[in-house]
C-alpha positions as CSV (number, residue, x, y, z in Angstrom):
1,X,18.6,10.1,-73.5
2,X,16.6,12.4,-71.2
3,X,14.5,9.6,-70.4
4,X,17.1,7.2,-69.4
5,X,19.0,11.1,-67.4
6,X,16.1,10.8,-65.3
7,X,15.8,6.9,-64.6
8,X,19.5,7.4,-63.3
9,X,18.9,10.9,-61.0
10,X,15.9,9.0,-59.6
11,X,17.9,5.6,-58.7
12,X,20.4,8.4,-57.1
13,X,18.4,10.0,-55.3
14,X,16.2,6.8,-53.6
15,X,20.2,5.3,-53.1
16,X,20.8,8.5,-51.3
17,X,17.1,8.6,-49.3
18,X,17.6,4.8,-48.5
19,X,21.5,5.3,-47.1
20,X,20.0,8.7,-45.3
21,X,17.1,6.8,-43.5
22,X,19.9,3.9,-42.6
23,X,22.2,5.7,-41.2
24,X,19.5,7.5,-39.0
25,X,18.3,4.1,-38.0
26,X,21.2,3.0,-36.9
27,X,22.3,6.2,-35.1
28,X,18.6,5.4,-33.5
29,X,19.3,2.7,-32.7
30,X,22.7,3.0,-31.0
31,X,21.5,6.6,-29.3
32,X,17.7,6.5,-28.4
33,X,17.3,5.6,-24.8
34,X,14.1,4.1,-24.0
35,X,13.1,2.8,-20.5
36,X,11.7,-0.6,-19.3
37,X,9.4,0.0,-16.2
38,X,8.3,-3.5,-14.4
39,X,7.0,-4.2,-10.7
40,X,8.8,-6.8,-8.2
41,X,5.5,-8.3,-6.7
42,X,6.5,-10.1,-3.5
43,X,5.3,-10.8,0.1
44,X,9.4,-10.3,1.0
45,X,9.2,-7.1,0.3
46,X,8.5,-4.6,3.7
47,X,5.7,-2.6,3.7
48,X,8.0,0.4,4.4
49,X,9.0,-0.4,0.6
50,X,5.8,-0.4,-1.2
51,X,6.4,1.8,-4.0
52,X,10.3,2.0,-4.0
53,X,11.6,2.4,-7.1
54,X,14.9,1.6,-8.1
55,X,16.8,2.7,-11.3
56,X,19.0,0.5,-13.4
57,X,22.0,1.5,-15.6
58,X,24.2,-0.8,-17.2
59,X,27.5,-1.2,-19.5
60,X,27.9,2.3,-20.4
61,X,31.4,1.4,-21.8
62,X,32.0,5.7,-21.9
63,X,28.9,6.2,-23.9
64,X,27.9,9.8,-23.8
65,X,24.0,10.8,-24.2
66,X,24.3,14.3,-24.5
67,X,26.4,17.2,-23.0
68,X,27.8,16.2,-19.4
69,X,25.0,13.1,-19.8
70,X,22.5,15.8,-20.0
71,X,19.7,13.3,-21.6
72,X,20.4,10.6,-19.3
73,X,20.5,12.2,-16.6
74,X,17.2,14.2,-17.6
75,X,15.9,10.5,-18.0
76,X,16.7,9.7,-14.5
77,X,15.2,12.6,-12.8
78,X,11.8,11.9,-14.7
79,X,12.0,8.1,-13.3
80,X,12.7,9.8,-9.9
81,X,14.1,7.2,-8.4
82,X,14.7,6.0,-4.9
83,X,17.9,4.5,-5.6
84,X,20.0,3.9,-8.2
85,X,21.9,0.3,-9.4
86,X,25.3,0.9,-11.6
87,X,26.1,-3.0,-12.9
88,X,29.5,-2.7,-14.0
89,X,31.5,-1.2,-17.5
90,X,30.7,2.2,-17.0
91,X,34.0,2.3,-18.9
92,X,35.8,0.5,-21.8
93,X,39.5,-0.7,-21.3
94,X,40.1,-0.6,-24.6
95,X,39.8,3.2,-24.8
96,X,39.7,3.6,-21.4
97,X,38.0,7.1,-20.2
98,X,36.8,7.6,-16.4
99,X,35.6,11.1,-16.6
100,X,32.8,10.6,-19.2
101,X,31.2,8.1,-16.3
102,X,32.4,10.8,-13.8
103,X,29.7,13.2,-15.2
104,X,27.1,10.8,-15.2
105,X,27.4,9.7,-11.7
106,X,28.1,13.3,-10.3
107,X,24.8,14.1,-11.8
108,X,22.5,10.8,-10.5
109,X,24.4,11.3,-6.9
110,X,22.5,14.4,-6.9
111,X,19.2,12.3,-7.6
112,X,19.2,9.7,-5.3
113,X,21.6,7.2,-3.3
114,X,24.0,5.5,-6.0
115,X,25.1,1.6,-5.4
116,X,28.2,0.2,-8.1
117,X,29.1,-3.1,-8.6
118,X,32.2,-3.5,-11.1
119,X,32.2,-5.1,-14.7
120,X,35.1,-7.3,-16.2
121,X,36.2,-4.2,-17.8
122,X,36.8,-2.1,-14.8
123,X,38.8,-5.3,-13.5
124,X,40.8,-5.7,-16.6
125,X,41.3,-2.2,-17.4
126,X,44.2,-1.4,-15.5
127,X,42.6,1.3,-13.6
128,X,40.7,-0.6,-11.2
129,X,41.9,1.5,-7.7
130,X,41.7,4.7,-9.6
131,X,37.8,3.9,-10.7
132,X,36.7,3.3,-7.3
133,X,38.7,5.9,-5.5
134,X,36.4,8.5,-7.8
135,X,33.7,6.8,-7.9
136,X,33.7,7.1,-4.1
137,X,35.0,10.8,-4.0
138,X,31.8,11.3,-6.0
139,X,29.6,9.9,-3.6
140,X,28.5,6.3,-5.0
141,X,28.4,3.2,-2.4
142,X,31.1,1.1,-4.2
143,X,29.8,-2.8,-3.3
144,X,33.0,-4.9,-4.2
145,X,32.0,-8.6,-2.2
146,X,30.6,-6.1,0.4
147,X,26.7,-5.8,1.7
148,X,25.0,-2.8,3.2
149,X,21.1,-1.8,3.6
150,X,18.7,0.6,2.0
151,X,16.1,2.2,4.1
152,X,12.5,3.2,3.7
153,X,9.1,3.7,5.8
154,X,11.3,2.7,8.7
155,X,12.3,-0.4,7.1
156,X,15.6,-2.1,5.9
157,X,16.9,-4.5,3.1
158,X,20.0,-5.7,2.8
159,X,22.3,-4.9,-0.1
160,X,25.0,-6.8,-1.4
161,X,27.6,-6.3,-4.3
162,X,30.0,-8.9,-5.8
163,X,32.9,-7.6,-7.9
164,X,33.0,-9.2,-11.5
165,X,34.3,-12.5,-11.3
166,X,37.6,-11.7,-12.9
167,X,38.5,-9.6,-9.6
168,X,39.4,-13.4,-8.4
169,X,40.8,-14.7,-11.5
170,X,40.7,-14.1,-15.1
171,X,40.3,-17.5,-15.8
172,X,36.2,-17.9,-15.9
173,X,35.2,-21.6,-15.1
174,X,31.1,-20.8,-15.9
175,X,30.8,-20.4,-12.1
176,X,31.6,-18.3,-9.5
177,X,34.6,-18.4,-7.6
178,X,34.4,-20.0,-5.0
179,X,35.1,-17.2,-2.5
180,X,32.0,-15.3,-4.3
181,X,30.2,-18.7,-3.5
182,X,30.8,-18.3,-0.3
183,X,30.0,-15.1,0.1
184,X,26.7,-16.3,-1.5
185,X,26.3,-18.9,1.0
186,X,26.6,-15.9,4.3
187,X,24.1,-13.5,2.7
188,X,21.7,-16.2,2.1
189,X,21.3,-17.9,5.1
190,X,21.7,-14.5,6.8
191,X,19.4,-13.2,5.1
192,X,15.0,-14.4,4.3
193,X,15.4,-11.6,1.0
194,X,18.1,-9.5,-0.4
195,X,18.9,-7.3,-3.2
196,X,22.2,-8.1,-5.1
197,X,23.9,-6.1,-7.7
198,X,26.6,-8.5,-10.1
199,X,27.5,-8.2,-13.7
200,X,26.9,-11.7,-14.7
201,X,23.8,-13.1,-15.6
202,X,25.4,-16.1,-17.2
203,X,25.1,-17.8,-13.3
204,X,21.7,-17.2,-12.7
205,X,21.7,-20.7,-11.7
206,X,24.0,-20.2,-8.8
207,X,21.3,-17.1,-7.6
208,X,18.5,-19.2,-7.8
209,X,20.0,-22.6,-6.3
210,X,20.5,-19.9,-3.0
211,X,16.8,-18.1,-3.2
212,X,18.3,-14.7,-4.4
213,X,15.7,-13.0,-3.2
214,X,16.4,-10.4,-6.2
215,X,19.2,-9.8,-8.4
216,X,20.3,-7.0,-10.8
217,X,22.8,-7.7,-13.8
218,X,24.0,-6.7,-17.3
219,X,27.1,-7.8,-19.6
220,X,25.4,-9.5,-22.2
221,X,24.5,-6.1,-24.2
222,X,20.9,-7.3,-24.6
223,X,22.4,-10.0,-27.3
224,X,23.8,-7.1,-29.5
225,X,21.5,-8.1,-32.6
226,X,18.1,-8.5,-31.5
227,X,15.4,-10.2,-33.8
228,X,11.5,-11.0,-33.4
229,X,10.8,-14.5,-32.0
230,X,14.4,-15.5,-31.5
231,X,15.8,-12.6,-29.0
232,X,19.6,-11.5,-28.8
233,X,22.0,-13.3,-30.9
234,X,25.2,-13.1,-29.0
235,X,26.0,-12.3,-25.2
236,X,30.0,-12.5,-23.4
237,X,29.7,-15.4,-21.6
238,X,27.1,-17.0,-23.2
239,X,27.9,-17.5,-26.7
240,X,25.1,-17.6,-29.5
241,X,21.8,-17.2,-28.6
242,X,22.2,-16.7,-25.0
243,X,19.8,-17.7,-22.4
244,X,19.3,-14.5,-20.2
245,X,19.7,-10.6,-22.8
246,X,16.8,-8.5,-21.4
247,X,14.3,-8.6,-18.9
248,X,13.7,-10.4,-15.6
249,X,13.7,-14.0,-15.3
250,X,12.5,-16.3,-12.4
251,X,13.2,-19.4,-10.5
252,X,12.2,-20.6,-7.6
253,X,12.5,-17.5,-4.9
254,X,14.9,-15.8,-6.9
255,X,14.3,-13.2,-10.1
256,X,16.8,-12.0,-12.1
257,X,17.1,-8.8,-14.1
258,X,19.2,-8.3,-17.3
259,X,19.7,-4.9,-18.6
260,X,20.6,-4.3,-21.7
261,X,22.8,-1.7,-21.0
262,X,23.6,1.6,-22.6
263,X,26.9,1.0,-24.6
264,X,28.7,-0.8,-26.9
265,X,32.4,-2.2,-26.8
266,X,33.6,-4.3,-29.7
267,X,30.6,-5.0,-31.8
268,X,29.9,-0.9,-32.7
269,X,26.5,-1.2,-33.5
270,X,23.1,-1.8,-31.9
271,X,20.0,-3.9,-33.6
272,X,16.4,-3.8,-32.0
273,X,18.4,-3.2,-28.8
274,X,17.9,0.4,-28.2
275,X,20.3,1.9,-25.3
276,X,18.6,0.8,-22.0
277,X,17.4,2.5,-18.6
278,X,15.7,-0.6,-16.3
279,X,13.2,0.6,-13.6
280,X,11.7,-1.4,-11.2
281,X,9.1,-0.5,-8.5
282,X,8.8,-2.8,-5.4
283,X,5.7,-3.6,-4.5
284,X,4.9,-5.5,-0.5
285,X,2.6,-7.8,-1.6
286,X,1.9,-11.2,-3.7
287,X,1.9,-12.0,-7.7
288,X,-1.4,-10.2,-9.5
């Protein structure tokens, strides 16, 4: 009997270390930011930005990392960056709450120039002229189909933002619409290189076929579930084993980066696919 008392109050208490270590794994998982630094190598690039970085944040879907965004902000003043790129769902529409992305962009305002594009769910959400209205009253450069220019070492690149697709319709085709297209078709033949901030990743091919000179984007959540050899298992827009989760991608003249964002939205929980801050450094000159 005492034998078989302790056989039972040991299986208990490796059930309750295994569900402990779980359940901090996932919380891990779902809370530990961690940062991807790369270099943009490219003869585009003006010497007056050799060295520029720029900051990435993605799909925070009203994800909160700390008090006030204390530890991602802290993140972002460690990277200190020369701008910084918001792609889109910075809130959720399906519990839709503005001032927890408030407090993080009143904080990185403070940091360095702020440039947003919008996300389906801002579009969908109901709340669309409300978002940017305090976006803008807290300082950001709101880039809806619009183009401006950063400036560095007395040289200039052009900027340009397309809203999410869904601004235009909410019927998605796998393409732009064609007044994004167009838009497209301006910048890039007014333009040798440009930067562009847009959501989607899922028309890379539509960035390249125009020599995107470089191209920031998130919405596919890293693939959610994230496993060794195989990559992310499911991205909006994409379906199974999406094409383009995390990283940058290339072709031709154009390269393509893919947060994996910060947040989640329906699918709660995170795999391999830590919360995400992207930095990139631009660098004036060819590939290594």
């Amino acid at each position: 009997m005492v034998i078989r008392l302790h056989k039972k109050v040991f299986l208990l208490l490796l059930t309750v270390i295994w569900l402990t270590c779980l359940i901090l794994f996932l919380y891990w998982q779902d809370n530990g930011l961690t940062v991807t630094r790369s270099e943009y190598r490219s003869p585009s690039v003006p010497r007056g930005f050799d060295g520029f970085t720029v900051v990435q944040l993605s799909d925070l879907h009203n994800k909160q990392f700390g008090k006030e965004q204390k530890a991602l902000l802290d993140t972002l003043a460690a990277l200190s960056p020369d701008a910084i790129f918001l792609t889109g769902d910075l809130i959720d529409r399906r519990r839709y709450d503005l001032d927890t992305a408030i407090k993080l962009v009143e904080g990185a305002v403070k940091l360095a120039p702020v440039y947003y594009v919008s996300g389906n769910h801002e579009v969908l959400s109901g709340h669309y002229d409300e978002i940017l209205e305090r976006l803008q009253a807290a300082g950001v450069h709101t880039l809806e189909n619009e183009e401006t220019s950063l400036t560095a070492g007395g040289a200039s690149l052009p900027l340009c933002g397309l809203s999410d697709p869904q601004y235009f319709s909410t019927t998605l085709t796998g393409r732009l619409p064609d007044q994004q297209e167009a838009l497209l078709d301006v910048w890039s033949q007014e333009y040798d290189f440009l930067l562009l901030l847009c959501h989607r990743p899922e028309v890379f091919d539509e960035y390249a076929d125009r020599d995107i000179g470089l191209v920031f984007t998130g919405h596919a959540h890293g693939g959610q579930f994230r496993l060794p050899l195989i990559g992310g298992l499911f991205a909006p827009g994409q379906g199974l084993f999406p094409a383009y989760t995390s990283g940058s991608y290339t072709e031709g003249a154009a390269t393509m980066y893919v947060s994996r964002g910060l947040g989640n939205s329906l699918m709660p929980i995170r795999l391999f696919n830590r919360p995400e801050v992207v930095a990139v450094t631009l660098r004036s000159e060819g590939p290594l």
